[in-house]
C-alpha positions in Angstrom: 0.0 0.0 0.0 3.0 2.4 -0.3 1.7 4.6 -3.4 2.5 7.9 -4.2 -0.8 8.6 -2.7 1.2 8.4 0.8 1.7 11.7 2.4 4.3 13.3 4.6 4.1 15.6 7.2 7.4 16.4 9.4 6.9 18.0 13.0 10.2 20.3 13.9 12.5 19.7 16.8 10.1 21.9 19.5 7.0 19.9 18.0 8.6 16.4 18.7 9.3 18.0 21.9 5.7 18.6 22.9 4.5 15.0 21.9 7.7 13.6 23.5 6.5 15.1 26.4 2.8 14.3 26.1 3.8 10.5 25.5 5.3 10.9 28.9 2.4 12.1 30.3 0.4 8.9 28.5 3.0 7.0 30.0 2.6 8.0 33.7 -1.3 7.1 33.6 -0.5 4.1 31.9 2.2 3.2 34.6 -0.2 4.4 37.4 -3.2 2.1 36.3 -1.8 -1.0 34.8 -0.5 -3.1 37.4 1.8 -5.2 34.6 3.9 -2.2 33.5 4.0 -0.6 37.5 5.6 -4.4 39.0 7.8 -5.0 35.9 9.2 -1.3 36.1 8.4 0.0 32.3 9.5 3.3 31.8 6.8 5.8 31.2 8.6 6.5 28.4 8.5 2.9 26.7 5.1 2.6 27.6 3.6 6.4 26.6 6.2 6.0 23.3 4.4 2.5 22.3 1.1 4.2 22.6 2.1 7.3 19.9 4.0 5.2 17.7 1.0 2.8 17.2 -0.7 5.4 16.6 1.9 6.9 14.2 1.5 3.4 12.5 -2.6 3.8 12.3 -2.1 7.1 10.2 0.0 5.5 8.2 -1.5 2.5 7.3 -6.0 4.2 7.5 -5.3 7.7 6.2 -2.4 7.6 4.4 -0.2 9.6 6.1 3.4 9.2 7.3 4.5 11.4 10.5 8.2 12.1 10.2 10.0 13.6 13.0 13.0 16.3 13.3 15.3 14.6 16.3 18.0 17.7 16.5 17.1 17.7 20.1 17.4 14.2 20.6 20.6 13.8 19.8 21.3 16.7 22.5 19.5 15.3 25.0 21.5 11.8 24.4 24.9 13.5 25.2 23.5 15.5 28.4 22.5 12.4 29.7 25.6 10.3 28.9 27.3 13.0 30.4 25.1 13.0 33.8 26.6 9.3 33.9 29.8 10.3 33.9 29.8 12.9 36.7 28.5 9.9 38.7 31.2 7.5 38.2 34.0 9.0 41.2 37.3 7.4 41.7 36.3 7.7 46.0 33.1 5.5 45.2 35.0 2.8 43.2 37.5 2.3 45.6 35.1 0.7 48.3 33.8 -1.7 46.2 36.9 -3.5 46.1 37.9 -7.2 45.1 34.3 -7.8 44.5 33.6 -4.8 41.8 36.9 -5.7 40.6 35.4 -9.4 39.5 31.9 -8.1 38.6 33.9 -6.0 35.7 35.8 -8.5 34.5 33.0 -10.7 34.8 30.3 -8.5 32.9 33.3 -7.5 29.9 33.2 -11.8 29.1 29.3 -11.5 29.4 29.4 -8.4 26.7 31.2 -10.4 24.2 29.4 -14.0 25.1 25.9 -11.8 24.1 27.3 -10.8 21.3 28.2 -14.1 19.9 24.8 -15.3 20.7 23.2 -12.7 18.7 25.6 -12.7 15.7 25.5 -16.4 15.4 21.8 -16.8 15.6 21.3 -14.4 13.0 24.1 -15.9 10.4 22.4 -19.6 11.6 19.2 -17.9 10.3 20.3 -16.2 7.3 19.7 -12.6 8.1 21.9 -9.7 8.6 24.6 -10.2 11.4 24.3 -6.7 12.0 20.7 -7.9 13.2 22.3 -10.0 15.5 24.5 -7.2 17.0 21.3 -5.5 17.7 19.9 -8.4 19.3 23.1 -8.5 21.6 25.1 -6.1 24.1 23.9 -3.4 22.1 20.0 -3.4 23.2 19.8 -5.4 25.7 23.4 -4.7 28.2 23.1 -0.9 26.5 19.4 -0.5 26.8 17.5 2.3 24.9 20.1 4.9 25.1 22.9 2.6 23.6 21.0 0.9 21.2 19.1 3.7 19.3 22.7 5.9 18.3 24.2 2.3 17.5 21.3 1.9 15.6 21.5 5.3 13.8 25.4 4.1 12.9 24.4 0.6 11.6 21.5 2.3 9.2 24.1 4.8 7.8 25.9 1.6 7.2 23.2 0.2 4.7 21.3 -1.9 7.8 18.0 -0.9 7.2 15.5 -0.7 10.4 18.6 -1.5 13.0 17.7 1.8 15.5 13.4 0.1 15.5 15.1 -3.0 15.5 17.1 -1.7 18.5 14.5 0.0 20.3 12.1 -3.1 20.1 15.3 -5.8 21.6 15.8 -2.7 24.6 12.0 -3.2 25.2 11.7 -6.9 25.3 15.0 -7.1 27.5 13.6 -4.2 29.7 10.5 -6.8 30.4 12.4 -9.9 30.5 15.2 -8.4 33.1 12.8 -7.7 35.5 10.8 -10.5 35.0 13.7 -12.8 35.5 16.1 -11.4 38.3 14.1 -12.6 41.0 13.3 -16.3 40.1 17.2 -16.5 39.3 17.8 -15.3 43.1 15.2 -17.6 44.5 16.6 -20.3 43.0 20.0 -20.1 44.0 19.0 -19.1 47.8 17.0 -22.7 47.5 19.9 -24.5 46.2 21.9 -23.6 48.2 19.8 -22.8 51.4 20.8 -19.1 51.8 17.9 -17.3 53.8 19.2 -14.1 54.2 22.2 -11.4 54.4 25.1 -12.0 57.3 24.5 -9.2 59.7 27.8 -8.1 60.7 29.2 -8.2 57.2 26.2 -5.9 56.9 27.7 -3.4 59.3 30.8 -3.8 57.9 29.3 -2.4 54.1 27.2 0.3 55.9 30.1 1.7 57.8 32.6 1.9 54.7 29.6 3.5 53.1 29.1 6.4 55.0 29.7 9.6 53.2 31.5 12.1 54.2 30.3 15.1 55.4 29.7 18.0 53.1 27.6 21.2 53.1 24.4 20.3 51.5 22.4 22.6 49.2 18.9 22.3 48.2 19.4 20.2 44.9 16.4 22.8 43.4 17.8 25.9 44.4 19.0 28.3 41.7 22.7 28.7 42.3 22.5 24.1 42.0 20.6 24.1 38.8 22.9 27.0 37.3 25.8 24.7 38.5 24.6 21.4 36.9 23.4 23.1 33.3 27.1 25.1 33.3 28.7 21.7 33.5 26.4 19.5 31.9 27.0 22.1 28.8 31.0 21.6 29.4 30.5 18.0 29.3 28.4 18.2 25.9 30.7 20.6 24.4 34.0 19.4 25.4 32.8 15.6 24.4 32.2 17.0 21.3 35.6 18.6 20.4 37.8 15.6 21.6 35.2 13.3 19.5 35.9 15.6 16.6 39.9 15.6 17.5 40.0 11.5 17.6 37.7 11.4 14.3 40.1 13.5 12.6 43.2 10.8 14.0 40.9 8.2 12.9 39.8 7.1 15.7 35.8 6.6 15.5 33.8 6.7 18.3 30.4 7.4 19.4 29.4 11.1 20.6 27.8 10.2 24.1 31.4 8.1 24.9 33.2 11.2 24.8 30.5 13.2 26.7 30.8 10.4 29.2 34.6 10.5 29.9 34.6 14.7 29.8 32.1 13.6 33.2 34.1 11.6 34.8 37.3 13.4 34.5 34.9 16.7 35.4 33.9 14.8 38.8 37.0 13.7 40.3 38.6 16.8 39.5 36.2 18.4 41.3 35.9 15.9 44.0 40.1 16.6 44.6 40.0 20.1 44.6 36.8 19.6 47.5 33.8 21.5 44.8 31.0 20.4 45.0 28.4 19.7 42.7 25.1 18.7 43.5 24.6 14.6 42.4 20.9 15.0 43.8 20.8 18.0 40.8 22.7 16.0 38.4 20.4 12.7 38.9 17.1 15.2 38.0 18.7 16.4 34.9 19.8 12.6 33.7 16.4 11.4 34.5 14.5 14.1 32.9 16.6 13.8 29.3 16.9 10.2 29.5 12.9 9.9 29.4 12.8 12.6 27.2 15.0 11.2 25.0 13.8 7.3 25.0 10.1 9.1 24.3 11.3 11.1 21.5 12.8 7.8 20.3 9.8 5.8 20.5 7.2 7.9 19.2 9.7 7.8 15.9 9.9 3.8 15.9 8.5 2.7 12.4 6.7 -0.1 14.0 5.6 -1.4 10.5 9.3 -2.2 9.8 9.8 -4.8 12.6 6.7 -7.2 10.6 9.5 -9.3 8.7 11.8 -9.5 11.6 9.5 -10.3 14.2 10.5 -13.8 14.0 14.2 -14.0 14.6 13.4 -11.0 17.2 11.4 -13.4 19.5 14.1 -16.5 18.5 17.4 -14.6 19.6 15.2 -12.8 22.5 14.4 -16.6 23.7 18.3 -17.3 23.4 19.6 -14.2 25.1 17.1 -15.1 27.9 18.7 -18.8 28.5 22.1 -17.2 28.2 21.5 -14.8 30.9 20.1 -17.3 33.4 22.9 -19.8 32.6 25.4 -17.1 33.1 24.1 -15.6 36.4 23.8 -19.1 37.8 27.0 -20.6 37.0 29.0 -17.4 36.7 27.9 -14.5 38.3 26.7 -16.3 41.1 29.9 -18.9 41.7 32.5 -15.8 41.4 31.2 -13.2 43.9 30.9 -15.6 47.1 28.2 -18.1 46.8 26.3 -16.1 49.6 23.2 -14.1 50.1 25.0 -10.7 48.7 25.9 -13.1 45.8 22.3 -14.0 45.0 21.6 -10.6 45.1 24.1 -9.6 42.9 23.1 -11.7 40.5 19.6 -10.4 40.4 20.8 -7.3 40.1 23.3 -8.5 37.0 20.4 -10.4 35.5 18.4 -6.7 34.9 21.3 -5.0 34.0 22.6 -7.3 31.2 18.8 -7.7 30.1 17.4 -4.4 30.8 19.0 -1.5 32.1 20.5 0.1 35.5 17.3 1.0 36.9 15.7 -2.6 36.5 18.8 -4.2 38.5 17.9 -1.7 41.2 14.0 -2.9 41.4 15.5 -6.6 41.2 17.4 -6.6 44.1 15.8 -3.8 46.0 13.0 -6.6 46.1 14.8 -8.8 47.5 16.4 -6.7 49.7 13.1 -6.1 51.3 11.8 -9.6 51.3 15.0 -11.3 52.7 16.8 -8.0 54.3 19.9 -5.8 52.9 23.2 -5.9 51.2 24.7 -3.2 50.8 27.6 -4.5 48.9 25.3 -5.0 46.0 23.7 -2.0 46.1 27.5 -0.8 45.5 29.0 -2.1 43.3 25.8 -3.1 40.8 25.2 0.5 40.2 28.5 1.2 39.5 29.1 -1.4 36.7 25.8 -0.2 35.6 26.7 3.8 35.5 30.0 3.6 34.5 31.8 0.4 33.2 29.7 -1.4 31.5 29.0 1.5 29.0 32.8 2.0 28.3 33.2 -1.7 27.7 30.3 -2.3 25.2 31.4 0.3 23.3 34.9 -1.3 23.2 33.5 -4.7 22.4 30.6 -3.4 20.0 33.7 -1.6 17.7 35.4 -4.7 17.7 32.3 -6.8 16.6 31.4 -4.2 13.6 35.1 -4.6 12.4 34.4 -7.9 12.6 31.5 -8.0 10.8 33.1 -5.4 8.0 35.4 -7.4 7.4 33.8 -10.6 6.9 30.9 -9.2 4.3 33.3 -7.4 2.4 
C-alpha cells in the first residue's frame, strides 16, 4: 500500500518535543493504572512512546499519512545524559567496592562479548543480517535504549535498514524480560543452596565503609545548584564533542555520548580533589529528565511497521539471550562473587542490568532486599558497573564486533 498517494508531514525539533512530552504524560497514567507495567518497572517512556508510535502506524496504514520527526534535540538530550553518567562514576566510590567490583567487571566484559556471539551467530544460523544480531546482543539489551538507538543510527548509515526500530524493540523486550527474570534467578539459588538471608555483621561492615563524608548540602532545586549542573552538563556536551571531533580526525571513530561520558568523569574527580561540589541529587534530575525525554522522543519515531518481517528472529534470539542470561548468572555471576546471600543478590541485580538497564537491577534486588533483608555491597558495586563500566566496555566490544562484521561481508 505504499503509493505515491502516501503523504508526509514532518513536525520540527520543539514539535517532537511537545509530543515527546505528552507521550510521557500517557505514560505515567498508563504506569499508574496497569499493574503489569508498574511491577515490571516499564519506563513511562517505553510505555507512553508505544502508545504514539502505534498510533503513528494507524495514520500510516488508514489515512495515508506518514508522520516524520525532526530529532535535533534528541541527539542533545543523548549527550547530556551520557554526560550525567559520567559525573556519577568517582574514583572515591570505586575504591570501596573492592575485590568484588573488581570481579563483577571482568565478569560483565566476558558477558558483553558471550551476548554478542549469541546474537551474531543466531542471526548468520538464520540467514539474516549479522548486523541484526548485534542489535539483538550487548547493544539493546546490556546498553538499553540509550545505547541501542545511536548504535542503531550508525548501523542504518551503514546500509542496515531498520537497526535503530530493530534496536528500540530488543531494549523493550529485555527491559520486560530483566525484570521479570532477576528474582526467580535469586530464588533459585537461595533454595539451592539454602541461603535465607544477608550475614549481619558483614552488613555493618558495608554500611560503615559507606558512610559519606560530610559536606555542606544545598537544596538540589535551588537556583545557584541548577545554574551549577546546566554550566557543567554544557561543558560535558561541548568538550565531548571537540575531543570526539579531534579522535575522528586521527581516525579514531567513536560514538558522541562516549566522549561526553569521559569529559564527566574526568569533570567529577577533579572536582571531588579540589573539594567543589556539585550537586549529584541536581545531576540525577537532569539525567532522569533527558533520559525519558530522549527514550520518548525515540519511540514515538519507531516505524513499528518495519519490525513485521523480523518479528520472527526477534522473539528466537530474545528466547536465546534469555537462557544465556540465566545460565550465566547461575554458574557465573553467582559462583564468582561468594556463593552467599550478597551473591544471590548480585546476581539479580546483573540479571536486569545485562537484560534491561541500570534501573531494572535496582527494582530486582531492591525486592529482595526487602523480602529477605539488605546488602549493601550489591547496592554498590551493581550500580557502578551499571553507570559507569559497562557502557565504556560495550562500546569497546561493539567496535570490535562491527570490524568484525566489515570485514567478513566485504
Amino acid at each position: 500500500m505504499e503509493t505515491e498517494a502516501m503523504t508526509a508531514v514532518t513536525l520540527r525539533p520543539l514539535d517532537v518535543l511537545i509530543v515527546s512530552i505528552f507521550a510521557l504524560y500517557i505514560g505515567l497514567f498508563l504506569n499508574s493504572r496497569v499493574a503489569f507495567l508498574r511491577k515490571n518497572f516499564i519506563p513511562p517512556a517505553v510505555s507512553g512512546g508505544l502508545v504514539c508510535s502505534l498510533l503513528v502506524l494507524l495514520f500510516r496504514d488508514l489515512f495515508a499519512v506518514e508522520i516524520e520527526f525532526d530529532m535535533k534535540l534528541r541527539d542533545i538530550l543523548l549527550l547530556v545524559f551520557f554526560s550525567t553518567v559520567g559525573l556519577a562514576a568517582k574514583i572515591s566510590t570505586l575504591i570501596v567496592g573492592g575485590r568484588i567490583l573488581v570481579v563483577l567487571v571482568v565478569i560483565a566484559g566476558i558477558f558483553l562479548v558471550l551476548q554478542d556471539v549469541t546474537g551474531v551467530s543466531l542471526a548468520v544460523l538464520m540467514g539474516v543480517h549479522p548486523g541484526m544480531g548485534l542489535m539483538g546482543g550487548s547493544v539493546s539489551f546490556a546498553g538499553g535504549h540509550g545505547t541501542a538507538i545511536p548504535w542503531g543510527a550508525e548501523a542504518e548509515n551503514a546500509g542496515f535498514a531498520g537497526a535503530s526500530d530493530i534496536g528500540i524493540a530488543f531494549a523493550t523486550f529485555g527491559l520486560i524480560a530483566g525484570g521479570m527474570l532477576g528474582g526467580p534467578v535469586a530464588r533459585l539459588l537461595m533454595r539451592a543452596y539454602r541461603i535465607s538471608g544477608p550475614d549481619p555483621e558483614g552488613v555493618a561492615a558495608h554500611e560503615a565503609a559507606l558512610q559519606p563524608k560530610q559536606t555542606t548540602r544545598r537544596d538540589p532545586g535551588d537556583l545557584l545548584s541548577i545554574l551549577t549542573a546546566l554550566l557543567v552538563l554544557a561543558i560535558c556536551v561541548v568538550l565531548g564533542s571537540l575531543v570526539n571531533e579531534f579522535l575522528s580526525n586521527k581516525g579514531f571513530l567513536l560514538p558522541g555520548f562516549l566522549t561526553s561520558m569521559l569529559v564527566g568523569i574526568i569533570i567529577t574527580n577533579l572536582a571531588d580533589i579540589a573539594d567543589i561540589e556539585i550537586q549529584p541529587a541536581t545531576i540525577e534530575k537532569f539525567g532522569e529528565v533527558s533520559l525519558n525525554v530522549f527514550l520518548s522522543m525515540s519511540l514515538i519515531n519507531m516505524k513499528l511497521w518495519t519490525l513485521a518481517e523480523a518479528a520472527a528472529p526477534i522473539f528466537l534470539v530474545l528466547v536465546a539471550q534469555v537462557l544465556v542470561m540465566t545460565a550465566f548468572a547461575v554458574f557465573v555471576v553467582f559462583q564468582f562473587t561468594g556463593r552467599n546471600y550478597d551473591a544471590c543478590v548480585i546476581s539479580a541485580g546483573f540479571v536486569g542490568l545485562g537484560l534491561g538497564a541500570t534501573p531494572v537491577a535496582i527494582a530486582n534486588m531492591d525486592a529482595l532486599a526487602r523480602r529477605f533483608g539488605p546488602s549493601p555491597l550489591a547496592f554498590l558495586v551493581i550500580p557502578l558497573v551499571g553507570a559507569f563500566f559497562i557502557d565504556i566496555m560495550n562500546a569497546a566490544v561493539i567496535k570490535g564486533f562491527i570490524e568484525i562484521i566489515t570485514r567478513w561481508l566485504t
